[in-house]
FIBALUM-897751 format. One record per residue: residue number from 1; residue in three letters; x, z, y of N, C-alpha, C in turn. Coordinates in steps of 0.05 Angstrom, whole numbers, plus 32768, in hexadecimal, padded with zeros to 4 digits. Each point is the difference from the previous one (the first is absolute). Example, Ala and Ser with C-alpha at 12.3 -4.5 7.8 and 13.67 -1.06 7.14 Angstrom:
BEGIN
[1 'ALA' [8108 809C 7F8E] [7FEE 8000 8018] [8012 8000 8018]]
[2 'SER' [7FF9 7FF2 8015] [8010 8001 8018] [7FF1 800E 8016]]
//
This chain:
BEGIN
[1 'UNK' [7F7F 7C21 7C7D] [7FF2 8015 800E] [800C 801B 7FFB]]
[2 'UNK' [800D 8008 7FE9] [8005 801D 7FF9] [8017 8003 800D]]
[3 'UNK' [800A 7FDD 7FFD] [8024 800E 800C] [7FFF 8007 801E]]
[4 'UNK' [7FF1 7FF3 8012] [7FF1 8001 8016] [7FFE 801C 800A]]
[5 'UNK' [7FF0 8013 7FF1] [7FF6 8016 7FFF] [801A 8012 7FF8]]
[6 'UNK' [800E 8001 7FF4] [8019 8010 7FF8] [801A 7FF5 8016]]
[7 'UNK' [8000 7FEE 8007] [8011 7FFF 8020] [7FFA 800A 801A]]
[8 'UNK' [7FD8 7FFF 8000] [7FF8 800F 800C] [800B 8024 8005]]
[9 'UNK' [7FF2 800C 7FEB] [8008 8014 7FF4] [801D 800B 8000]]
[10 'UNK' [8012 7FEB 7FFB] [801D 8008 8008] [800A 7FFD 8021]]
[11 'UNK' [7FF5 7FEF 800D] [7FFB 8000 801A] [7FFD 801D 8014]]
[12 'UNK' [7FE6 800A 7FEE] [7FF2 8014 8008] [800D 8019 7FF9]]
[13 'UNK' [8013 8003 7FEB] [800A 801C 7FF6] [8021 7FF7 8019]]
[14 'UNK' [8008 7FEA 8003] [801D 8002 800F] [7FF7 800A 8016]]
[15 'UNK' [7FE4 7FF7 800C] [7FFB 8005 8016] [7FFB 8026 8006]]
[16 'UNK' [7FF6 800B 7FF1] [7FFB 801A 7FF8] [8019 800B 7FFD]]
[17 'UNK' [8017 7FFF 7FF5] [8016 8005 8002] [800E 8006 8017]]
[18 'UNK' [8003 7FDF 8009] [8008 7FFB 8021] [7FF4 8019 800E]]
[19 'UNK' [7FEC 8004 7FFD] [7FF1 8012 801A] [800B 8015 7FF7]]
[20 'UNK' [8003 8011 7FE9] [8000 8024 7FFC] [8028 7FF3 8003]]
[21 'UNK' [800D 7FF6 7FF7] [8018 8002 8010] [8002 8004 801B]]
[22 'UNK' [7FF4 7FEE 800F] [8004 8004 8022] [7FF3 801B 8004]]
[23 'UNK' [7FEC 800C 7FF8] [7FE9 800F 8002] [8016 801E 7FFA]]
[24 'UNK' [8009 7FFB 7FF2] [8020 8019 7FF6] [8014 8000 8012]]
[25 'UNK' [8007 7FE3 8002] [8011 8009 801A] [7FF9 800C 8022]]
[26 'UNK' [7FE8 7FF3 7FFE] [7FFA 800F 8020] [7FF9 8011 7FFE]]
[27 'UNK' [7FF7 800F 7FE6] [7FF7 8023 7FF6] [801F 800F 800B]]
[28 'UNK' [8014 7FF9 7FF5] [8021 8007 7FFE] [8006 8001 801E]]
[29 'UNK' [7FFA 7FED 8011] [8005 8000 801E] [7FF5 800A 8009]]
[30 'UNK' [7FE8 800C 7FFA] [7FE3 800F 800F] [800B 8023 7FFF]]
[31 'UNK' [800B 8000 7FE5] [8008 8021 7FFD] [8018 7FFD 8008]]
[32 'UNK' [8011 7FF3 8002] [8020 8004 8013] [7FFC 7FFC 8018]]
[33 'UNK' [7FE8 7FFA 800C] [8004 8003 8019] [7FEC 801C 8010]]
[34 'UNK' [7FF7 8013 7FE5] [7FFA 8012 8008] [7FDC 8002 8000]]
[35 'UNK' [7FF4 7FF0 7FE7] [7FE7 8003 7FFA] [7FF2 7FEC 8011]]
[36 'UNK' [8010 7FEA 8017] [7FEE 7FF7 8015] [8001 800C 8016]]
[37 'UNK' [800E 8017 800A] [7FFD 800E 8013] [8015 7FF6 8019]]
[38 'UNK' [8019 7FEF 7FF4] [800C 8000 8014] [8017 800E 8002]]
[39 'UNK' [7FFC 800F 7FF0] [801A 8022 7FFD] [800F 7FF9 7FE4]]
[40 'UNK' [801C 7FFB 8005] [8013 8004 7FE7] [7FFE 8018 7FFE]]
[41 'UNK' [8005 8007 7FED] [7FFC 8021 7FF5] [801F 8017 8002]]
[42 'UNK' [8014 7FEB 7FFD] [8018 8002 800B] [8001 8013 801D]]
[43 'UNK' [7FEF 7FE6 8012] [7FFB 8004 801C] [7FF4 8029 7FFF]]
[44 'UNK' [7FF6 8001 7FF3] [7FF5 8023 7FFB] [8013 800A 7FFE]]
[45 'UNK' [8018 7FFF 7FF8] [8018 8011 7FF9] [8006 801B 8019]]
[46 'UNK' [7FFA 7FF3 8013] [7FFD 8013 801C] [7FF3 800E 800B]]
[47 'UNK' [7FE8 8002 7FEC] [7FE3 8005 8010] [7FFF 801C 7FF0]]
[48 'UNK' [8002 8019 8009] [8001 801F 7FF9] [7FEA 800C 8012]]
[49 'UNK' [7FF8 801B 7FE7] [7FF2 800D 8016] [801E 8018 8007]]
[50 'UNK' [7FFC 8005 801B] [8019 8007 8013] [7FEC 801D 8000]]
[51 'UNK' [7FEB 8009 8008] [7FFB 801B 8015] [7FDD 7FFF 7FEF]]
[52 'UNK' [7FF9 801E 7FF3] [7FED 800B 7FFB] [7FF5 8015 800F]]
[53 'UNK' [7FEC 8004 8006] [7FF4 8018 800A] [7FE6 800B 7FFE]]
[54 'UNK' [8000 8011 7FF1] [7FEA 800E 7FF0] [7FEC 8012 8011]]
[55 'UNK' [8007 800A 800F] [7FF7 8012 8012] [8005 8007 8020]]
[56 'UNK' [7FEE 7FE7 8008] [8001 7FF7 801B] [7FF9 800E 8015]]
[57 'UNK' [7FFF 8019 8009] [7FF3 8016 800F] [8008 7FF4 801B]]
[58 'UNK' [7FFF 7FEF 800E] [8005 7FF7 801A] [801C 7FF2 8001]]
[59 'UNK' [800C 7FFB 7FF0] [801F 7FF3 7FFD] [7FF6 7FE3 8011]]
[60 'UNK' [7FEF 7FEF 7FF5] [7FFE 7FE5 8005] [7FE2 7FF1 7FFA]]
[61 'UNK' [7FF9 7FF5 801C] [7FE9 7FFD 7FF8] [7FFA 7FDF 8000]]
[62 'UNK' [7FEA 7FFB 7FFA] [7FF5 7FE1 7FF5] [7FF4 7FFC 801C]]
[63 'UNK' [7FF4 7FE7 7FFE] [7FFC 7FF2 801C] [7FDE 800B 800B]]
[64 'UNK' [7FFC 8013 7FE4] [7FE6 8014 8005] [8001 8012 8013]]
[65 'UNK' [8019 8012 7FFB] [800A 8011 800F] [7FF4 8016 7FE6]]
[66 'UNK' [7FFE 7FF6 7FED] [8006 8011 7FEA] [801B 8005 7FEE]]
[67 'UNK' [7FF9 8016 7FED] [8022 8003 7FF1] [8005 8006 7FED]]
[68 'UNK' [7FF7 7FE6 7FEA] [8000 7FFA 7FE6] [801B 8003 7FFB]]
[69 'UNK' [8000 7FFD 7FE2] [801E 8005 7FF9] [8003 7FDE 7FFC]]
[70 'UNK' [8018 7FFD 7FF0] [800C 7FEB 8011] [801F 7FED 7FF1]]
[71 'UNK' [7FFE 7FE8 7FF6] [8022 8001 7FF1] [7FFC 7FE6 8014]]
[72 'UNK' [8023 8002 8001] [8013 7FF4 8008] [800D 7FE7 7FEF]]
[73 'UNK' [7FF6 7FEB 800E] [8011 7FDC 7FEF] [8019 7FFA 800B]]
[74 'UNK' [8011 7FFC 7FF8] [801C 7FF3 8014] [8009 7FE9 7FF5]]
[75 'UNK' [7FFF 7FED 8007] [800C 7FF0 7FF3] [8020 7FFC 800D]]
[76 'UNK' [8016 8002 7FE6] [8019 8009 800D] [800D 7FE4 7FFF]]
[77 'UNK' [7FFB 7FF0 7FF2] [8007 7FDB 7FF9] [800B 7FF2 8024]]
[78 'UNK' [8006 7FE8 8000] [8005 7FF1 800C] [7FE9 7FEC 8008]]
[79 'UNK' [7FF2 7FFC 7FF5] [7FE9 7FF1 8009] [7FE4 8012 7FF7]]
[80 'UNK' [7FF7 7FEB 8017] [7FDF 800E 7FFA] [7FF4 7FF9 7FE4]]
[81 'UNK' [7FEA 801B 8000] [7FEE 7FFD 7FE5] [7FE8 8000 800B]]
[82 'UNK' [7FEC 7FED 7FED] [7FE4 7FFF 8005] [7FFC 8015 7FEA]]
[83 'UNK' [7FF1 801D 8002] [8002 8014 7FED] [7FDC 7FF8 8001]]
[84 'UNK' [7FF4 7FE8 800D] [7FE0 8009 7FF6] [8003 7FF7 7FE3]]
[85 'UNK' [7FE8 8016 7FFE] [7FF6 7FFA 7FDF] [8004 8010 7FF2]]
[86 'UNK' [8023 8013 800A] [800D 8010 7FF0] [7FF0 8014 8001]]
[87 'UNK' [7FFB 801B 7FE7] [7FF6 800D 7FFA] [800E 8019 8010]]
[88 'UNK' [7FE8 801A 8002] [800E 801D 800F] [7FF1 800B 7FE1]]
[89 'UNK' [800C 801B 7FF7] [7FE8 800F 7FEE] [800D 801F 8002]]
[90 'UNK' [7FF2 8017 7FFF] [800E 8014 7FF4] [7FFA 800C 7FE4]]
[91 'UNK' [7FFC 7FE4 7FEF] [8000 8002 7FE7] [8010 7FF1 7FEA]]
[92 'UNK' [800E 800B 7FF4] [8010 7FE9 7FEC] [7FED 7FED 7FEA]]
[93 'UNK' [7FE9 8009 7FFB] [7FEA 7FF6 7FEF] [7FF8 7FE3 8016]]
[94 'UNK' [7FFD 800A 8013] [7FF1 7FE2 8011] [8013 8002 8021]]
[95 'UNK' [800E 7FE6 7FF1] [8019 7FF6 8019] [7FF1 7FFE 8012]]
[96 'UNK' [7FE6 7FFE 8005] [7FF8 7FED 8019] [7FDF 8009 8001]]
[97 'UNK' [800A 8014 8013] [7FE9 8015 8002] [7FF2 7FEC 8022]]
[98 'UNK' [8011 7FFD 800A] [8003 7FF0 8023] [801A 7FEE 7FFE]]
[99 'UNK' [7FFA 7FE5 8010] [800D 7FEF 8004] [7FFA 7FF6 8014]]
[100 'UNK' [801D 7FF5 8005] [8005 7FFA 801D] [7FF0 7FED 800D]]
[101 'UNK' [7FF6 7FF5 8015] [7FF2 7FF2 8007] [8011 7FE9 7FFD]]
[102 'UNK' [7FF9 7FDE 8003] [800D 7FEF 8005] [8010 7FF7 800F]]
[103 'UNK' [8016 7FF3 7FFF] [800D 7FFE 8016] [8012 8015 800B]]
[104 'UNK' [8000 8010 7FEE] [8015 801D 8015] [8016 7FFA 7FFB]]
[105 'UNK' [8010 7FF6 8011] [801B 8003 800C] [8013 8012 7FFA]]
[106 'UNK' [800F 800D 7FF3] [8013 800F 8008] [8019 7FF7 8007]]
[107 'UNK' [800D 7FFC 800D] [8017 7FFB 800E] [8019 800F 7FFC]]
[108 'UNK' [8011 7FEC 8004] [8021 8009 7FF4] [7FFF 801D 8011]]
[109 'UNK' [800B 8015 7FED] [8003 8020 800E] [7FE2 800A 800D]]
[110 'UNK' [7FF8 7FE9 7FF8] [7FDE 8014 800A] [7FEB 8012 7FF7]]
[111 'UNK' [7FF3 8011 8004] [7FF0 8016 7FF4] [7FE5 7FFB 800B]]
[112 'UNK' [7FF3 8010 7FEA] [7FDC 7FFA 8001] [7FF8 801A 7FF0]]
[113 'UNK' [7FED 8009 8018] [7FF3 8018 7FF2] [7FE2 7FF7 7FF4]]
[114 'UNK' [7FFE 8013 7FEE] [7FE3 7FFC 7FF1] [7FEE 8012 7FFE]]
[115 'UNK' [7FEF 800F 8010] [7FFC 8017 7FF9] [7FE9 8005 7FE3]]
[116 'UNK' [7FFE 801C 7FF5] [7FF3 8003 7FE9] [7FE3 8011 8004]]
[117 'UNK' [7FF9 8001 8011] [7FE3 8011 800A] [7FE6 7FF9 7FF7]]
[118 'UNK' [8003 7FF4 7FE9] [7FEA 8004 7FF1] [7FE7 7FE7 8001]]
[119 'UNK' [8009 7FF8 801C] [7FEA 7FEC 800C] [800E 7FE2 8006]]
[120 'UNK' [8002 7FE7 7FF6] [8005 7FEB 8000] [7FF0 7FF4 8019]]
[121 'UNK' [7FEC 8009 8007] [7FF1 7FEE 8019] [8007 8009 801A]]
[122 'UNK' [801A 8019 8003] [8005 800D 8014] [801C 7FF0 800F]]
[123 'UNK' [8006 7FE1 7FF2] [800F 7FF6 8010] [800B 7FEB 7FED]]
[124 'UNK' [8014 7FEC 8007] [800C 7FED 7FF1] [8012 800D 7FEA]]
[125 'UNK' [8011 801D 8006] [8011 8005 7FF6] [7FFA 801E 7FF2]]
[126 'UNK' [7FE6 8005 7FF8] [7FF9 800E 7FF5] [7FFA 8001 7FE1]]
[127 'UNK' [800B 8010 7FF4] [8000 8001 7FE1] [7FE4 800C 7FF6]]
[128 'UNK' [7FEA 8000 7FEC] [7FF0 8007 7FF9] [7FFA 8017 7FF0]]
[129 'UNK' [8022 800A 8004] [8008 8022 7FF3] [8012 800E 8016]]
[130 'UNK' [7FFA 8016 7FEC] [800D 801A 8016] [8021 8008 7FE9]]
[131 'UNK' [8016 800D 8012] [8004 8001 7FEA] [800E 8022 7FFD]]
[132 'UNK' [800C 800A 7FE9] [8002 8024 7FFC] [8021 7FF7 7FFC]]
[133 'UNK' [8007 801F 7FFD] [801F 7FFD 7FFD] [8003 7FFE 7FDC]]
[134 'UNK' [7FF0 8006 7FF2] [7FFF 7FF1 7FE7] [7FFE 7FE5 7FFA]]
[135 'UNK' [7FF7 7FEA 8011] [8009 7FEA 7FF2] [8012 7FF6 8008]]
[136 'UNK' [7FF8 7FE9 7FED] [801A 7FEA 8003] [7FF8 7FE5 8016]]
[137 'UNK' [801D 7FF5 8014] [7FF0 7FF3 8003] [8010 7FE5 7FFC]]
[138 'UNK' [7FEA 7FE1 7FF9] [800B 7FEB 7FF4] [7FFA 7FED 800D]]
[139 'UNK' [8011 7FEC 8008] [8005 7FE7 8014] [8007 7FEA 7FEA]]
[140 'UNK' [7FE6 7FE9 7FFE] [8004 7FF1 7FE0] [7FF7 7FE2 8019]]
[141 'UNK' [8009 7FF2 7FEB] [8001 7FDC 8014] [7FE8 7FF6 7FED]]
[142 'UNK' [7FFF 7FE6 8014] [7FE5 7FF5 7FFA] [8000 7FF6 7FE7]]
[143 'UNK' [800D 8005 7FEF] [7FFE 7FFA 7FE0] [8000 8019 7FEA]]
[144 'UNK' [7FFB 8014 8023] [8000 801E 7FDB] [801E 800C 8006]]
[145 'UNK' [8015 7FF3 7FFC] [8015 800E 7FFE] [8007 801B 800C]]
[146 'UNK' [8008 801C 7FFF] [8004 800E 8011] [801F 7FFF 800E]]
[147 'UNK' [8000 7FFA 8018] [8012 7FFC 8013] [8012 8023 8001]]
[148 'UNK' [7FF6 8008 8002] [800B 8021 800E] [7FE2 800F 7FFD]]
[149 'UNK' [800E 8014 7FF5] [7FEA 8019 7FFA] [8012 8018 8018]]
[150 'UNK' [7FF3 8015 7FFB] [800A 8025 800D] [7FF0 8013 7FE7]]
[151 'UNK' [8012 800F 8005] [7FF0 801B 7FED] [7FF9 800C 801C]]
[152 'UNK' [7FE6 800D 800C] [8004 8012 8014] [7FFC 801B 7FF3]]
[153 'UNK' [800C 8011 800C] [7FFE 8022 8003] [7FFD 8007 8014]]
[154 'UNK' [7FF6 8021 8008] [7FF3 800E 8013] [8018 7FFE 8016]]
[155 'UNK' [7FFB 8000 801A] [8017 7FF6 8014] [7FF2 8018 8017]]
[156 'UNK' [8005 800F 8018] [7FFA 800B 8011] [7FDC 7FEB 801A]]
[157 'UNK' [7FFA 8013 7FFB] [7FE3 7FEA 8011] [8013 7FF4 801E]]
[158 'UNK' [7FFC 7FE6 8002] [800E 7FEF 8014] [8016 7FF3 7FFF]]
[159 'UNK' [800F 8004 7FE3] [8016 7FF6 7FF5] [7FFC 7FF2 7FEC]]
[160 'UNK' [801B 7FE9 7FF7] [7FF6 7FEC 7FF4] [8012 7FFF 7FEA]]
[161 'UNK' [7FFC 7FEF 7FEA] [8017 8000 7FEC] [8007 7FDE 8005]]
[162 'UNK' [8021 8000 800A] [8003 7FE8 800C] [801E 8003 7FE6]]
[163 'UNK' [800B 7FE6 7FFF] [8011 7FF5 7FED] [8024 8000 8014]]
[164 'UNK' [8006 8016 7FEB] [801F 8008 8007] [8019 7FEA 8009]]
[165 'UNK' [8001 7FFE 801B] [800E 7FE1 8001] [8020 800A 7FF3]]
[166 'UNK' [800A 8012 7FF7] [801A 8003 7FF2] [7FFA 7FFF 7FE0]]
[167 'UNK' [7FDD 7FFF 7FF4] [7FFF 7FF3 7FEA] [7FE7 8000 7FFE]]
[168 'UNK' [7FF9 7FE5 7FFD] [7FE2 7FF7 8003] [7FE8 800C 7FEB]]
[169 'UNK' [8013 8007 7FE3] [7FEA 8001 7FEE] [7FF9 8023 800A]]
[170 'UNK' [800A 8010 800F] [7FFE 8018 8000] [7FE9 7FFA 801E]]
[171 'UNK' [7FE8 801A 7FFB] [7FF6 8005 8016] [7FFD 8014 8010]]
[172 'UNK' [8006 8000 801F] [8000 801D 8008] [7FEF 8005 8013]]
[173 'UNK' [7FF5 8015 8003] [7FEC 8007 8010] [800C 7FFD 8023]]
[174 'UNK' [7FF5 7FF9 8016] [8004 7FFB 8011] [7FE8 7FFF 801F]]
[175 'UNK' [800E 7FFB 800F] [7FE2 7FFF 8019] [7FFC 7FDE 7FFF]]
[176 'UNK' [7FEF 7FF9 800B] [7FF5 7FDE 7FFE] [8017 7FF0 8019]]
[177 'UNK' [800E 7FF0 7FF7] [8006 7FF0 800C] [7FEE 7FF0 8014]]
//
């Protein structure tokens, strides 16, 4: 009967084993393929914010026919990105002040505006902040990481601080594309 019980028992600990091995490896496949989302994180390598604009005085308006301020997504890659989930913030303390709805698409060479007006119920692509020429602003993936940040500074009202295509990390003030 005891040996019974201790084959049992050894039975029961291989079996417990067996499981947190497999249980580790599909943890390992779950975060290389991007938390479950679908998105290699690789695949982000492309995804910049391209065009800021702090002070929207009639430059460009939302499907309100209002004229929040406003950043600019590009994804510059070869294939599309699903960027839902990914975080917007203009805070370095909290990546992910607004995130993207599900399912958003961005497409090889394609751009997506987001506006920052304060109000999240004023459309799909509305951020739940406003933002000043003092912050920062930070584009983080669905695991936290920050993708691409901006420092913004004061720019002329209707002009934007868009990313120097003769050198990307430099930003220069400009009209909205």
């Amino acid at each position: 009967m005891a040996k019974k019980r201790r084959r049992a028992r050894a039975s029961q600990k291989f079996l417990i084993l067996l499981l947190a091995v497999a249980t580790t490896i599909g943890l390992i496949f779950y975060i290389r393929k991007g938390g479950g989302n679908g998105v290699n994180e690789s695949a982000t390598a492309g995804v910049v914010i391209s065009e800021v604009m702090t002070s929207n005085k009639g430059a460009v308006a939302d499907d309100n026919g209002d004229f929040p301020d406003w950043v600019e997504i590009h994804n510059q890659g070869k294939s599309a990105v699903d960027i839902g989930g990914f975080g917007l913030s203009d805070d370095l303390l909290s990546a992910a002040k607004w995130t993207f709805p599900a399912n958003t698409v961005l497409q090889p060479d394609g751009y997506i505006l987001v506006f920052c007006g304060g109000d999240s119920t004023k459309g799909r692509m509305h951020a739940g902040f406003k933002l000043s020429a003092s912050d920062d602003v930070i584009l983080s993936s669905v695991a936290g990481k920050v993708i691409d940040s901006a420092k913004l500074r004061a720019v002329a009202s209707g002009s934007t601080l868009s990313r120097d295509p003769t050198n990307p990390d430099n930003w220069i003030e400009s009209h909205p594309s």
